[in-house]
Backbone bond lengths (Angstrom), bond angles and torsions (degrees), N, CA, C in turn:
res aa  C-N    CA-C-N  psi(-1)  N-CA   C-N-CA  omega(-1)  CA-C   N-CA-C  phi
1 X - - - 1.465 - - 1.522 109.16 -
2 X 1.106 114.70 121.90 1.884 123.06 166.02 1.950 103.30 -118.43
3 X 1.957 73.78 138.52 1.398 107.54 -172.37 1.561 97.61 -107.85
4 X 1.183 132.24 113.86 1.286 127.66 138.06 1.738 136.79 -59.56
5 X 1.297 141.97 90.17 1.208 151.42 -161.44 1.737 104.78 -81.55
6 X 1.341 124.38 85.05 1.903 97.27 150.76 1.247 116.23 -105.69
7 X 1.288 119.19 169.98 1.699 117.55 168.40 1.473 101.70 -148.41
8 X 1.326 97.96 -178.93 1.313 109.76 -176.60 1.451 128.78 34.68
9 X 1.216 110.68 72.63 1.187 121.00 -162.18 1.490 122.83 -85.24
10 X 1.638 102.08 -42.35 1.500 114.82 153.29 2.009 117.17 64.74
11 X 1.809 83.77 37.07 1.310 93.88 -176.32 1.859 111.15 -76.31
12 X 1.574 115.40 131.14 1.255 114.62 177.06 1.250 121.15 -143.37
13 X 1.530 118.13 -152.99 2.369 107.90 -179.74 0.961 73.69 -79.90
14 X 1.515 97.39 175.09 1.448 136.65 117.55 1.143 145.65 27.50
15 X 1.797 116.35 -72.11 1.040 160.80 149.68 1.946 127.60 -65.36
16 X 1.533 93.34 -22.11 1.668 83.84 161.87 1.634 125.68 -71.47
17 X 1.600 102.80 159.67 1.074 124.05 -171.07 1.785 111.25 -54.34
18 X 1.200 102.18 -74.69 1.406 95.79 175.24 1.434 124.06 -51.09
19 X 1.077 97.71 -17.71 2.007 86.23 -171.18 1.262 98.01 -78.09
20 X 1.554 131.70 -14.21 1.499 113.24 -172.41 1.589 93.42 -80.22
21 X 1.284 118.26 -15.62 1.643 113.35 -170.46 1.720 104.50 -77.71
22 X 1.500 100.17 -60.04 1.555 111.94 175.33 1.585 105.46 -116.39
23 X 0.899 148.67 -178.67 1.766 162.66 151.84 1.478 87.70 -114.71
24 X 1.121 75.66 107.07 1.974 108.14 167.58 1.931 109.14 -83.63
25 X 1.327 104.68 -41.14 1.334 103.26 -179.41 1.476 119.23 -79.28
26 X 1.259 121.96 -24.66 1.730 146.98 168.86 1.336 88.76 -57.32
27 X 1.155 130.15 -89.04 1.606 157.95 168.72 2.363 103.06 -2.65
28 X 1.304 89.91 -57.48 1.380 99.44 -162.38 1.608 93.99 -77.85
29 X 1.687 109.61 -52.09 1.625 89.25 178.38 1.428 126.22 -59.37
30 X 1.085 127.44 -34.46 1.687 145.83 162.74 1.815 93.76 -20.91
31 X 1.525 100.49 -80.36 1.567 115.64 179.60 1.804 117.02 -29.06
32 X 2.122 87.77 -51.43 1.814 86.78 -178.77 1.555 108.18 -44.53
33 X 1.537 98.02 -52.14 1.409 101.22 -134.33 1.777 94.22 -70.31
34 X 1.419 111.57 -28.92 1.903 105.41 173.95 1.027 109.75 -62.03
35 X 1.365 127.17 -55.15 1.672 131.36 168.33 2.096 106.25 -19.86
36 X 1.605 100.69 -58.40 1.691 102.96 -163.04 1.394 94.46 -90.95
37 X 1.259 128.29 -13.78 1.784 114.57 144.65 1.196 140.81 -23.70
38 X 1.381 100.96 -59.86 1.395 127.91 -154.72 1.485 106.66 -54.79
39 X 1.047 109.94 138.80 1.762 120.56 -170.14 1.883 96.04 -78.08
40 X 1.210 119.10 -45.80 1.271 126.61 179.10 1.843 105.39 -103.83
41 X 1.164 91.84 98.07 1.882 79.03 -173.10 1.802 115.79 -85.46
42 X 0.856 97.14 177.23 1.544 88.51 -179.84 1.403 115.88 -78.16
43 X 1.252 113.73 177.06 1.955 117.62 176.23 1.871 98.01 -89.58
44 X 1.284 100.57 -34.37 1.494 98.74 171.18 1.468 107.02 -176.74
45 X 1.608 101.43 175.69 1.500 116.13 -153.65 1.519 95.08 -128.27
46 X 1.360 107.40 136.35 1.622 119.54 -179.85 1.003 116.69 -154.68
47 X 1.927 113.17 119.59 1.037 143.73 -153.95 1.365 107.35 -91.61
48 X 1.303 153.28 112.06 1.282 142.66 -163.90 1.636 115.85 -110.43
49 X 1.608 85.19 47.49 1.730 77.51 169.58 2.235 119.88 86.92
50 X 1.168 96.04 118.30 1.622 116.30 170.64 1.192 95.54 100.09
51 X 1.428 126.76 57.81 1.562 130.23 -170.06 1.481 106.65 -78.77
52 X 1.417 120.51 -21.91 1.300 114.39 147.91 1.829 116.11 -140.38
53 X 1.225 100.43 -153.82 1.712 92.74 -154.61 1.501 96.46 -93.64
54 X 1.395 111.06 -42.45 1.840 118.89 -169.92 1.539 107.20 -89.51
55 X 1.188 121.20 -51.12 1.436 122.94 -158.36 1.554 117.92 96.79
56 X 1.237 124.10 22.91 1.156 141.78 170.58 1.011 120.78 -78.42
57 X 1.617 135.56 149.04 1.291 137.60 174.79 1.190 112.42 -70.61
58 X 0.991 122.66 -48.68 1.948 127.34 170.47 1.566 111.80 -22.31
59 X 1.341 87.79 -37.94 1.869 100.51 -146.21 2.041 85.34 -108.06
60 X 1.355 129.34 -31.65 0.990 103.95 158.86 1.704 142.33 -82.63
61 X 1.411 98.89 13.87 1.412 134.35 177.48 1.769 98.68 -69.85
62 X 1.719 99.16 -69.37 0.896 107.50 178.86 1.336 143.48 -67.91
63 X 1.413 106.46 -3.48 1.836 138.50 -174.50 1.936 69.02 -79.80
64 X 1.109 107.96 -81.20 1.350 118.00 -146.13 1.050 109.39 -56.58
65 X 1.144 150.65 -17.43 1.731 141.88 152.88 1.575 114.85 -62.81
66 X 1.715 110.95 -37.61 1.467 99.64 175.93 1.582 105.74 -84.21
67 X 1.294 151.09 -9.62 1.321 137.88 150.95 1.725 131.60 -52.58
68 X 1.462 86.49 -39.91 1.438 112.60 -160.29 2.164 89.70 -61.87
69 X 1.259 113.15 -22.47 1.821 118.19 -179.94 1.627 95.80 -71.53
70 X 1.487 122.10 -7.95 1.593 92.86 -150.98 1.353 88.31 -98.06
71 X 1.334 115.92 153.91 1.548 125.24 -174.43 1.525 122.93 -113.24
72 X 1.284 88.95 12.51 1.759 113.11 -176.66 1.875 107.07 -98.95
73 X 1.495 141.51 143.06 1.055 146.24 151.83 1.696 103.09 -43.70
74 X 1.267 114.08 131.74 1.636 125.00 -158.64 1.660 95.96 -138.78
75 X 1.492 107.34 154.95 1.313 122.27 -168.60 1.518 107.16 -144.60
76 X 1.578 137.74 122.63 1.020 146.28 167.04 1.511 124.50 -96.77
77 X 1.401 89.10 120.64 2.286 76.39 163.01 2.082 83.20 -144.88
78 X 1.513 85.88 167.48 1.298 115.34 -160.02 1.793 102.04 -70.21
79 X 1.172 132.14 146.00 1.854 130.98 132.07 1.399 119.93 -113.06
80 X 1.108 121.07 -172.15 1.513 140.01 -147.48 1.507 89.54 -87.64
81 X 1.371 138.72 -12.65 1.274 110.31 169.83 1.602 107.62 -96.43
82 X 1.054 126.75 -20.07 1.504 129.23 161.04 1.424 119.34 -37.54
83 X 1.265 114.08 168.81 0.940 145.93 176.52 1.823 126.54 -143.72
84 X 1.405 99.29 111.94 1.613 107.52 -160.15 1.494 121.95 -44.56
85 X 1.271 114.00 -50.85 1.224 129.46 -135.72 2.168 87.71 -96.82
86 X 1.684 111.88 -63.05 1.211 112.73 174.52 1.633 109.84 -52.69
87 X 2.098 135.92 -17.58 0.956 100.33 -168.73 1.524 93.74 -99.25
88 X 1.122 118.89 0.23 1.528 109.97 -167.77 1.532 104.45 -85.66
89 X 1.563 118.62 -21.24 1.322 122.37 171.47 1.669 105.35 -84.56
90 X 0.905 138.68 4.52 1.563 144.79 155.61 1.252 109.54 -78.27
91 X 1.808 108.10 -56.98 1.513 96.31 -166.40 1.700 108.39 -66.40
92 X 1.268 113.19 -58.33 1.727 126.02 160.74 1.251 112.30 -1.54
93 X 1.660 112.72 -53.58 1.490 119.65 -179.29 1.335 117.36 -81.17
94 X 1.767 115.14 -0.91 1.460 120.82 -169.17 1.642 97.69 -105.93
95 X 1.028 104.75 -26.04 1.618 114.43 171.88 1.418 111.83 115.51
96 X 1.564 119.00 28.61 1.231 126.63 170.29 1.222 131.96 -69.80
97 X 1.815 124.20 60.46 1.122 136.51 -156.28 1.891 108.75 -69.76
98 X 1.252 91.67 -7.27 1.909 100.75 -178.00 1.269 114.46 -81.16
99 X 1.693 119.01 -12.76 1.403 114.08 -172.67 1.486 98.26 -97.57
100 X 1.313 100.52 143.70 1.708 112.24 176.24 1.825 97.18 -69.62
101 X 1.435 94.27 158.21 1.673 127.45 -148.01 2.340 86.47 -89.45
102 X 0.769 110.69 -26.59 1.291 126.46 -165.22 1.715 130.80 -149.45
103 X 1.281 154.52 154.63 1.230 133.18 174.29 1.587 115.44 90.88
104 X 1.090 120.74 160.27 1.805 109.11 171.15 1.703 120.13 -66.12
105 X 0.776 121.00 125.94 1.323 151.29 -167.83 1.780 104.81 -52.89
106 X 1.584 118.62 52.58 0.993 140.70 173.37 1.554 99.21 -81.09
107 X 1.657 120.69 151.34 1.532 112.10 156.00 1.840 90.05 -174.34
108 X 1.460 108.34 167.04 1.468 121.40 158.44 1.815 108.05 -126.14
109 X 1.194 85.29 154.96 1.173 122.50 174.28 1.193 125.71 -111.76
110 X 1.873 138.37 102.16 1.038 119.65 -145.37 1.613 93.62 -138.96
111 X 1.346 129.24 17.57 1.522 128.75 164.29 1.485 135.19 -78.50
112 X 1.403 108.13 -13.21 1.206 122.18 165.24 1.728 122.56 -100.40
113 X 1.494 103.63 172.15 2.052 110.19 -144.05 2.105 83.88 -80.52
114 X 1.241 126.08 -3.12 1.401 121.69 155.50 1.596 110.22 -122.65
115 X 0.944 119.74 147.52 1.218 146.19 167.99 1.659 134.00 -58.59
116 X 0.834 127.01 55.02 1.790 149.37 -143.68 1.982 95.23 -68.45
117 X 1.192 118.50 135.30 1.638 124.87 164.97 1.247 96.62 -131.32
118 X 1.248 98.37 128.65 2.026 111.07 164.00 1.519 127.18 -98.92
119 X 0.993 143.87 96.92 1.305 146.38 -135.56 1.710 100.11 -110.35
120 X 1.135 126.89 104.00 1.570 115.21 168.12 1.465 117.37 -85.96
121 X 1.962 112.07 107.61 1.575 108.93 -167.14 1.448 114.23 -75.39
122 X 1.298 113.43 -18.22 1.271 132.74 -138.87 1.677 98.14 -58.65
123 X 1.485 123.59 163.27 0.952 152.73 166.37 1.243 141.17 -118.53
124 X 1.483 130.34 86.32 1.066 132.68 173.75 1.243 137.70 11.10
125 X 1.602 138.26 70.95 1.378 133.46 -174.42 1.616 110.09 73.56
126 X 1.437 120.15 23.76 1.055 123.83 166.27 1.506 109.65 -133.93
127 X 1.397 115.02 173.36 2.182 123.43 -150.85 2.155 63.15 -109.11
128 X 1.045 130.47 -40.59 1.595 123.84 -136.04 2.162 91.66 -69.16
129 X 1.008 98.94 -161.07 1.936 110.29 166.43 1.076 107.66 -126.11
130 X 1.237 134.91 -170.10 1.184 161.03 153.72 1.622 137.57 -154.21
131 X 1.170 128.35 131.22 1.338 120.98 166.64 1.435 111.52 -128.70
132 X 1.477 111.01 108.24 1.449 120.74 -166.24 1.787 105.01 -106.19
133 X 1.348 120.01 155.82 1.063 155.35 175.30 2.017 100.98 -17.74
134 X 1.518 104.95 -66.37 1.487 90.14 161.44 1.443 135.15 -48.79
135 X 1.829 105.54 -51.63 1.628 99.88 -177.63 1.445 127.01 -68.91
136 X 1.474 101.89 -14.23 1.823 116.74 153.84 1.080 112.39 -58.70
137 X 1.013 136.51 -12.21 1.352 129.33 -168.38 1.003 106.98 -120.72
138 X 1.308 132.79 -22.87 1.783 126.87 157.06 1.195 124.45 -53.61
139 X 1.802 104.28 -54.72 1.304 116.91 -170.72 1.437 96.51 -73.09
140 X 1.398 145.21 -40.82 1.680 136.06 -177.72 1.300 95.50 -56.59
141 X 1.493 145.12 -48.22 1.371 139.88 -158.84 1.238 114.95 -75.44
142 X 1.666 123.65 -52.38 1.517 134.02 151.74 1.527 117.04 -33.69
143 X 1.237 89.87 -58.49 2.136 95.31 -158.31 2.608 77.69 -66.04
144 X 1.406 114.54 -47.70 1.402 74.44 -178.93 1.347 133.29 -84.31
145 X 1.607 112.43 29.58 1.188 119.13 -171.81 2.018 106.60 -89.28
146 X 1.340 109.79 -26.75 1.658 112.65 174.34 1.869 92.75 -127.62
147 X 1.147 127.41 102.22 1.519 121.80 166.08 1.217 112.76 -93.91
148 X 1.637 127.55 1.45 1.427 100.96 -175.38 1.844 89.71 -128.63
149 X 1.443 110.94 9.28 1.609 112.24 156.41 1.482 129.55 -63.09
150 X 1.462 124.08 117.51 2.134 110.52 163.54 1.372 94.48 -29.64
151 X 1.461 98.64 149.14 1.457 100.43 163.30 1.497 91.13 -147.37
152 X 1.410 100.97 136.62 1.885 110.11 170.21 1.792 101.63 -113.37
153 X 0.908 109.47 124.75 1.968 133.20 -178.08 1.887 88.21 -93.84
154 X 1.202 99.62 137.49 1.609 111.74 162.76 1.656 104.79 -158.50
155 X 1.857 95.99 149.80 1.577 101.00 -175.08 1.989 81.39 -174.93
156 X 1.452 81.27 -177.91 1.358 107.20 -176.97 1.609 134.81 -63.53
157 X 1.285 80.93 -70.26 1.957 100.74 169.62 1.402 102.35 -100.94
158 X 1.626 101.51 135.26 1.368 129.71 148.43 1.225 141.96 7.55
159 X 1.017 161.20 160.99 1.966 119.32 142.76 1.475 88.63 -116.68
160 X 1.536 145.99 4.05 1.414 116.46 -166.61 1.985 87.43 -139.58
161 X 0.958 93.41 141.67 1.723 112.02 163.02 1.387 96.96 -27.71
162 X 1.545 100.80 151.28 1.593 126.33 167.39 1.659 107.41 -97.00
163 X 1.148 96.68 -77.86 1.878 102.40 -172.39 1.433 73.30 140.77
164 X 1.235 127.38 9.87 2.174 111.59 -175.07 1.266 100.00 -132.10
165 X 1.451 109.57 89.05 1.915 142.16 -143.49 1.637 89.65 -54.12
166 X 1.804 110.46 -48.20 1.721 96.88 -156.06 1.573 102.41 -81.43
167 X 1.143 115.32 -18.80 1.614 104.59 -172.54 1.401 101.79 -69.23
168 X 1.692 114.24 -47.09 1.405 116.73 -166.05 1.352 103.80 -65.37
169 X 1.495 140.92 -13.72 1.167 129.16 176.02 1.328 95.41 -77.47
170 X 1.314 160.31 38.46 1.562 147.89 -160.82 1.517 84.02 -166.08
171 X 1.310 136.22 2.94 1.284 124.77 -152.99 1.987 113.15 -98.34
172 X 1.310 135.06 -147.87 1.543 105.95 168.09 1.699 134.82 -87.87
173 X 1.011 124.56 138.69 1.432 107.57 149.89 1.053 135.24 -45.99
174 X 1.154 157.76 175.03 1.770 157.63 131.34 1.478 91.53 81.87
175 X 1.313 115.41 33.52 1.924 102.89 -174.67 1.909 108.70 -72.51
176 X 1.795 114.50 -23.32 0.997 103.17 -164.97 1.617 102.31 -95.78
177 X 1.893 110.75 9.13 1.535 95.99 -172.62 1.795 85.61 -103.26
178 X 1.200 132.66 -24.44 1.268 136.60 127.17 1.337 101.16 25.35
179 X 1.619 87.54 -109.98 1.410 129.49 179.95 1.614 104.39 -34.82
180 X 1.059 130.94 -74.71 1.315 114.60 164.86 2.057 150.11 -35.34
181 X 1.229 87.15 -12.93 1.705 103.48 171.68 1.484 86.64 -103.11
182 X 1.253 149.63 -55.23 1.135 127.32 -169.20 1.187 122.46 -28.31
183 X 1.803 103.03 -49.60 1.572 111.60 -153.96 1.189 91.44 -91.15
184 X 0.906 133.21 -24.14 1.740 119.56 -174.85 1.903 99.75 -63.62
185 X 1.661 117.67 -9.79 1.482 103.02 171.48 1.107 121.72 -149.04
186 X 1.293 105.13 93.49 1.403 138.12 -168.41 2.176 104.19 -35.03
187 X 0.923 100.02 -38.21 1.673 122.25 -174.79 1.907 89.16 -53.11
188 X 1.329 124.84 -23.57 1.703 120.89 -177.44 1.627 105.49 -63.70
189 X 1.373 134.30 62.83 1.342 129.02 169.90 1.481 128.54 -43.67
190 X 1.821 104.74 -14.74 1.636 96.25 -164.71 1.861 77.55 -171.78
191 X 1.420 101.64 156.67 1.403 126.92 157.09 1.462 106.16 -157.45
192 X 1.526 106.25 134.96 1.239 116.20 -167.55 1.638 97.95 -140.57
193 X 1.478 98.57 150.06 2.016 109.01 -161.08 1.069 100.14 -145.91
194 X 1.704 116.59 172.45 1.226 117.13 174.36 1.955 96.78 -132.14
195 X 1.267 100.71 -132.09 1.128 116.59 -170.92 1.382 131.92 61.01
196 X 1.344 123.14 -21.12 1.401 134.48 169.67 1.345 114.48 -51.19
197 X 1.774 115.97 -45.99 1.231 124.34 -148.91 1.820 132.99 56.94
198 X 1.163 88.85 37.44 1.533 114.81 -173.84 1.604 126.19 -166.92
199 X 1.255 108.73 144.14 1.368 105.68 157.82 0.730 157.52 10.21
200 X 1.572 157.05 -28.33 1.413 128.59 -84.81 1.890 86.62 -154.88
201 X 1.290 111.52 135.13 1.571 125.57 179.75 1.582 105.46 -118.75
202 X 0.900 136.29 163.60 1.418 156.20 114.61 1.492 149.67 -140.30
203 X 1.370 122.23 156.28 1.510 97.38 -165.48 1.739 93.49 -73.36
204 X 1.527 121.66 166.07 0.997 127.44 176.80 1.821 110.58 -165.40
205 X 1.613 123.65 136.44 1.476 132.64 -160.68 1.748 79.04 31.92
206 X 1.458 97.48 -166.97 1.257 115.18 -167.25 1.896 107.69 -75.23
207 X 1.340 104.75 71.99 1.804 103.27 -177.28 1.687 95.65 175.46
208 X 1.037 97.01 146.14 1.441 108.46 152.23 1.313 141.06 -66.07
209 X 1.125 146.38 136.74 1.663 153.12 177.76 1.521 122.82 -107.05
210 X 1.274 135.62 131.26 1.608 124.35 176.81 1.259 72.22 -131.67
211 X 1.670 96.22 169.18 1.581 143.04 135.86 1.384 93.18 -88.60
212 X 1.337 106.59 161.58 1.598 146.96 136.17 1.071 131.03 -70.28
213 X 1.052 131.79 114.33 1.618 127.73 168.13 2.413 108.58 -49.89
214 X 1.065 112.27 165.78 1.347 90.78 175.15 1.523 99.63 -123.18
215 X 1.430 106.72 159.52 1.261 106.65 -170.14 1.808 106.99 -86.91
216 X 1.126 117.74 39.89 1.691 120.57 153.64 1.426 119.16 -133.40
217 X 1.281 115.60 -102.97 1.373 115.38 177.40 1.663 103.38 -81.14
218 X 1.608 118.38 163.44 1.345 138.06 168.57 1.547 113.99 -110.02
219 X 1.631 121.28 135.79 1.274 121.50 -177.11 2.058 105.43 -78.75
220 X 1.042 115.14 141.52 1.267 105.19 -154.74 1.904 97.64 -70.71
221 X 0.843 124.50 -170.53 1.843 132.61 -164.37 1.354 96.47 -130.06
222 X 1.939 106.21 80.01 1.805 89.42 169.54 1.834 85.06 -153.00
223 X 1.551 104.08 120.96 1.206 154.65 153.71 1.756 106.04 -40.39
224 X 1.054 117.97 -49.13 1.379 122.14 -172.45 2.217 105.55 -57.66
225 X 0.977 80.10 121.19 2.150 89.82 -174.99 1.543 105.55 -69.92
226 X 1.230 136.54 7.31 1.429 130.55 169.32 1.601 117.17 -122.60
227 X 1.483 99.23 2.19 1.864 115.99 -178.50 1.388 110.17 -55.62
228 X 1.076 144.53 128.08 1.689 150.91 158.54 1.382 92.22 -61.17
229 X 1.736 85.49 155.92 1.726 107.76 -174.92 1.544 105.69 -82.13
230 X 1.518 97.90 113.35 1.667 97.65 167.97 1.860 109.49 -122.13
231 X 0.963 95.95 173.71 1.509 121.60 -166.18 1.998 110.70 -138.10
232 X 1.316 90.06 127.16 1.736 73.40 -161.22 1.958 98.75 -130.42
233 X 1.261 131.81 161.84 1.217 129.65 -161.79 1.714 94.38 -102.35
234 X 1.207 115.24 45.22 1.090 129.89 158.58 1.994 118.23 -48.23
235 X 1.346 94.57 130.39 2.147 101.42 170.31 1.539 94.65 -17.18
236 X 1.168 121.71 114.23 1.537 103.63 149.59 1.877 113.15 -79.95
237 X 0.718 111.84 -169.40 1.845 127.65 -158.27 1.780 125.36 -178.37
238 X 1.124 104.81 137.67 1.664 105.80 155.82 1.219 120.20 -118.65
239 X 1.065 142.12 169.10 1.631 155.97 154.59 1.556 122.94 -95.48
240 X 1.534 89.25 137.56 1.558 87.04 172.68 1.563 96.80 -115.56
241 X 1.335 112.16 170.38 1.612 136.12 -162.10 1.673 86.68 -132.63
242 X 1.450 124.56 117.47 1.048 128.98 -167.11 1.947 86.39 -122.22
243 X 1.526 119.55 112.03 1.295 106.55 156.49 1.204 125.06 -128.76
244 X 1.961 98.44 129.10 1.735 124.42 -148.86 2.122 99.36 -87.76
245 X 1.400 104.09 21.14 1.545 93.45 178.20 1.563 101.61 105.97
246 X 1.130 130.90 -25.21 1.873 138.23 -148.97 1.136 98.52 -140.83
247 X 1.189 129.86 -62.47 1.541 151.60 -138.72 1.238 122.81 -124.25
248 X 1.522 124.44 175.88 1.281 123.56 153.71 1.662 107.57 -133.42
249 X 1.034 116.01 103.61 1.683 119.19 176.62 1.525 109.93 -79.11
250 X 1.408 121.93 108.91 1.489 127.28 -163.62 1.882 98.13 -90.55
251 X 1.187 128.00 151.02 1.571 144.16 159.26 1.517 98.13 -132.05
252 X 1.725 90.58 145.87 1.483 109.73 -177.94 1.808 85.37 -113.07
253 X 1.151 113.18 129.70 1.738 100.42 -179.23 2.095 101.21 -138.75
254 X 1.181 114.40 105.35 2.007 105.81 163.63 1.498 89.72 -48.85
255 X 1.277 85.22 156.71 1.426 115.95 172.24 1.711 122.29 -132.82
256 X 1.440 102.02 16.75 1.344 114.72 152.42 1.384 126.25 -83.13
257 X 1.655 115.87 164.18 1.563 110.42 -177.25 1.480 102.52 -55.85
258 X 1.220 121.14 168.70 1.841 125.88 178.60 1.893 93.47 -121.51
259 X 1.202 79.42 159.10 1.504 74.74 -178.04 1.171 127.10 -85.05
260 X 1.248 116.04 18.34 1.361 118.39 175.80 1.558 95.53 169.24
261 X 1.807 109.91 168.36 1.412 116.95 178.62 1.637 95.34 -150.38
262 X 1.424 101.55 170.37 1.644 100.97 160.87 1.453 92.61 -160.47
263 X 1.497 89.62 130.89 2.162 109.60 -172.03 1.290 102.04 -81.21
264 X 1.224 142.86 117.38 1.087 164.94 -158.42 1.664 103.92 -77.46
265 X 1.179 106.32 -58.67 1.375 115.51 166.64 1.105 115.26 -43.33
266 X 1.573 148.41 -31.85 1.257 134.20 -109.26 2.038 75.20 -125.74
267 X 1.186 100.11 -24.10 2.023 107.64 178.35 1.628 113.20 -100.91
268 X 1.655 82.64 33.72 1.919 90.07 155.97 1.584 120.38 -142.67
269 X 0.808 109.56 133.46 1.525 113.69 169.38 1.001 143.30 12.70
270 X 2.070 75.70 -90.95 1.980 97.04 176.46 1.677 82.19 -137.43
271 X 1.414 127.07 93.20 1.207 146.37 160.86 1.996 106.95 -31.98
272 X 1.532 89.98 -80.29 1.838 88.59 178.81 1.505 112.07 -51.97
273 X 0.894 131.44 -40.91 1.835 119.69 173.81 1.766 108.09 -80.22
274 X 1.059 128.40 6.81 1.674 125.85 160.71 1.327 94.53 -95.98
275 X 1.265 131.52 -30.21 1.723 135.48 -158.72 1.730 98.35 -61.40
276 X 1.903 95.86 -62.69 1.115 118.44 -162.13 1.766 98.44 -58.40
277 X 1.023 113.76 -51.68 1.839 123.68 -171.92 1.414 101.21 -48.22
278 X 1.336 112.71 -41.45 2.004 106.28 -168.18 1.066 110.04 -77.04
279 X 1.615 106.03 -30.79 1.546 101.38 -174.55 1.275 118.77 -70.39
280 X 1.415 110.18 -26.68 1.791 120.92 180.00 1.570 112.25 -71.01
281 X 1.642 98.55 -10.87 1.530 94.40 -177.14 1.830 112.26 110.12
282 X 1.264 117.61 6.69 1.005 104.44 -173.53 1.406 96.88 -87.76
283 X 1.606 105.32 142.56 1.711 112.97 159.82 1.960 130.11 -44.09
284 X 1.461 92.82 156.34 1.396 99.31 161.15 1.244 109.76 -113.89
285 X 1.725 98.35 128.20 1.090 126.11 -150.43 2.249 95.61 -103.73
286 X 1.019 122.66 119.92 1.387 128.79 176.31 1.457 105.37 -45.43
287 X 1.542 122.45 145.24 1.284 121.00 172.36 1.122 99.69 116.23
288 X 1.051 122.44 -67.53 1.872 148.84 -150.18 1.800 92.29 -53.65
289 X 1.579 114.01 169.57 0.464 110.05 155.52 1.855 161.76 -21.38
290 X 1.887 97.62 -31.96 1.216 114.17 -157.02 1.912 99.34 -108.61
291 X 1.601 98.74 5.79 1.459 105.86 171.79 1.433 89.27 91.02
């Protein structure tokens, strides 16, 4: 099973601020169109939230023409630049029959060989998250509804500190009561987030955690506790979540042209009979072609 990951998408007019810095909407179709590239495409695509910058209908107008290209099964949950109510009447109109009709924008997904939960952290008129006492109580009731299923958790915010002081002040509430329903179910193989606009993994309760890089601007990478908030026109990128049966093997991959390549294959011989040899296990042998 392959997961395609974008976030922060931060689609808006014309006239917004950031787009004169980056084009967020340029940016995201770029992504579609590598996404419907892909020689191996994904089983599905999941958006983790800030699909645009305001939460406006205008701007979810405009989300929805650059989705509407992607040719992959797609998944929405909300971030802090959203707005609940206009995106759930977007997705509704996109054919997002998985999001509840009312309530925070919780749902599972249970047709694929892992087990997918969508968590909406978001917080009411605030940039910060939250996970309060009810949405604990969904996710404890769900996660014990399959315990011996993979299960992959996705949402917006984080649950653990960055070392990148201003985001983490915007970051969740209730992360350590969170953290506690996790572990009560071992079946949590993966949780994956956005909002950072970066990178960023750690192990966390018994599972691992990433950010996403976002597919426009990048928050810049500085550790130092008195640094001002910057934003930098950094590679944007998505990730895929590759799961081999056991695992989840994560890639951070741009999805812009690169400036160059060289086909490896193309400095051998007889390519399909080296193909066949590696796969059987035969060594690489020094000299050869491959250095």
């Amino acid at each position: 099973m392959l997961i395609a990951q974008i976030s922060d998408l931060h689609v808006a007019e014309d006239d917004n601020f950031m787009r004169r810095f980056v084009d967020a909407n340029e940016k995201l179709g770029t992504a579609v169109a590598f996404i419907n590239s892909m020689t191996r495409r994904p089983d599905v695509v999941i958006a983790t939230g800030d699909l645009t910058d305001h939460g406006r209908p205008e701007q979810y107008e405009l989300l929805k023409e650059i989705l509407s290209q992607l040719e992959v099964r797609l998944l929405l949950i909300p971030g802090n630049h959203d707005e609940r109510e206009p995106f759930r009447e977007m997705a509704h109109s996109m054919g997002a029959s998985y999001l509840p009709a009312e309530g925070p924008l919780h749902y599972v997904v249970d047709d694929l060989p892992v087990r997918l939960i969508g968590l909406d952290s978001t917080r009411d008129g605030h940039h910060d998250g939250e996970f309060d006492t009810p949405r604990l109580a969904w996710l404890d009731h769900v996660l014990g509804q399959e315990p011996e299923r993979p299960t992959l958790l996705f949402l917006h915010h984080p649950p653990f500190e960055t070392g990148i002081w201003w985001m983490d002040s915007i970051g969740l509430s209730g992360a350590k009561e969170f953290r506690d329903v996790v572990t009560r179910h071992p079946q949590v193989r993966r949780i994956i987030s956005g909002h950072l606009h970066r990178p960023i993994e750690t192990n966390w309760s018994s599972t691992v955690v990433s950010c996403c890089p976002s597919t426009t601007h990048q928050t810049q990478c500085n550790l130092d506790p008195d640094h001002q908030p910057v934003m930098a026109a950094e590679t944007p990128a998505l990730q895929l979540h590759w799961w081999n049966g056991e695992a989840f093997v994560s890639h951070t991959t741009p999805f812009e042209p690169s400036a160059g390549e060289i086909n490896m294959a193309a400095l051998m011989s007889d390519w399909p009979s080296a193909r066949d040899r590696i796969r059987q296990g035969a060594p690489f042998e020094k000299g050869g072609a491959l250095g």
